[in-house]
N, C-alpha and C positions, 0 to 999 in steps of 0.2 A: 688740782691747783686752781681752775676756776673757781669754785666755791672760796679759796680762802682770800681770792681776790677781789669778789663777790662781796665779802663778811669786811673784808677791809675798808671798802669801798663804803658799807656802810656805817664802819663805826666813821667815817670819815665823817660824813654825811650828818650822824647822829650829836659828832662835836661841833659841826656848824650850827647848826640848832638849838643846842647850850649857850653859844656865841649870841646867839641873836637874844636871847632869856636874858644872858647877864646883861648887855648892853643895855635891855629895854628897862631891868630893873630899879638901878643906881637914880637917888632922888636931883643928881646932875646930868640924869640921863637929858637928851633934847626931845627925844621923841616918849611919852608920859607910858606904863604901864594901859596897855588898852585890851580885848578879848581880841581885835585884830592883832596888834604886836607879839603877843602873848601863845595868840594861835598862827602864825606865821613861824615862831619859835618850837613848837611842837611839833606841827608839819614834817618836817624831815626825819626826826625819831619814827614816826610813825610809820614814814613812806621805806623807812629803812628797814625797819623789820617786816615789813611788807614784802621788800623786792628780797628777803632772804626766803620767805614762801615760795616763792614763786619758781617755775626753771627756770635753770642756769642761765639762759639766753637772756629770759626777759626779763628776769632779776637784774643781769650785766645795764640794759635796757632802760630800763626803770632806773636805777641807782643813777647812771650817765646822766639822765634827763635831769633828775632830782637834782645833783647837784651842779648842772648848768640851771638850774632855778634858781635854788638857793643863789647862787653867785649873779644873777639879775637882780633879784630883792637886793641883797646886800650892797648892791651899787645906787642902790637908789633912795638908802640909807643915807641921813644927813649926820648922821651921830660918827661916821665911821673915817678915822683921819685918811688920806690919799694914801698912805704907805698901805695901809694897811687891803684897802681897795687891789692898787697895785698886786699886793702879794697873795691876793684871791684870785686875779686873775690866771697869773703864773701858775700857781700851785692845781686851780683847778684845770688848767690846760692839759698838767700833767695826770691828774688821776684821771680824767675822762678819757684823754690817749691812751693811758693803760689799759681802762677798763673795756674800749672798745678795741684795744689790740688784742684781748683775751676773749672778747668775745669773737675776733675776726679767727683767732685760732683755736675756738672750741668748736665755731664751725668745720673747717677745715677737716682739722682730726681726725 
C-alpha cells in the first residue's frame, strides 16, 4: 500500500508540473514562455519518477519535499489568482500529511 501511495503522490506532483507548462504557455500568460519557466514546469515530472526509483522511504521523502516545492514556486507565481494559491496550500497540506503518515507507518510495520 505504500508504493501505491507513493505512485499517487507522484502523479500528483507530475499534474502540478503540467499546471505550471499550461500557465506559462498562453500568449496572455504574465510571466513569457522562458528555459526557466519552462524548466521549473518539467522539474516535478522528473523528480516524480525519480522518487518512484527509489525506496519506499525515500521515494515517500523525496515526493513530500517535491511537492512542498512545487507549492513555494507556485506562490510566488504572479500569473496564479489567490483562490487558486489558497487551494494549493490546502490540498498540499493534505497529500504531504498523508504521505508522511505512510511513511511514519512503513516505518513502524
Amino acid at each position: 500500500m505504500a508504493w501505491f501511495q507513493l505512485a499517487y503522490g507522484a502523479t500528483i506532483l507530475s499534474y502540478l508540473g503540467g499546471i505550471q507548462w499550461g500557465a506559462t504557455l498562453p500568449d496572455s500568460s504574465k510571466s513569457l514562455p522562458s528555459y526557466e519557466a519552462l524548466g521549473l514546469a518539467v522539474a516535478p515530472q522528473l523528480v516524480a519518477w525519480f522518487s518512484l526509483l527509489l525506496p519506499i522511504p525515500l521515494g515517500l521523502i523525496t515526493t513530500s519535499t517535491a511537492l512542498t516545492a512545487t507549492l513555494a514556486v507556485d506562490l510566488l507565481k504572479q500569473n496564479y489568482p489567490p483562490w487558486f494559491k489558497s487551494l494549493r496550500i490546502f490540498l498540499t497540506m493534505g497529500a504531504v500529511g498523508s504521505l508522511v503518515g505512510t511513511l511514519f507507518g512503513y516505518i513502524v510495520a
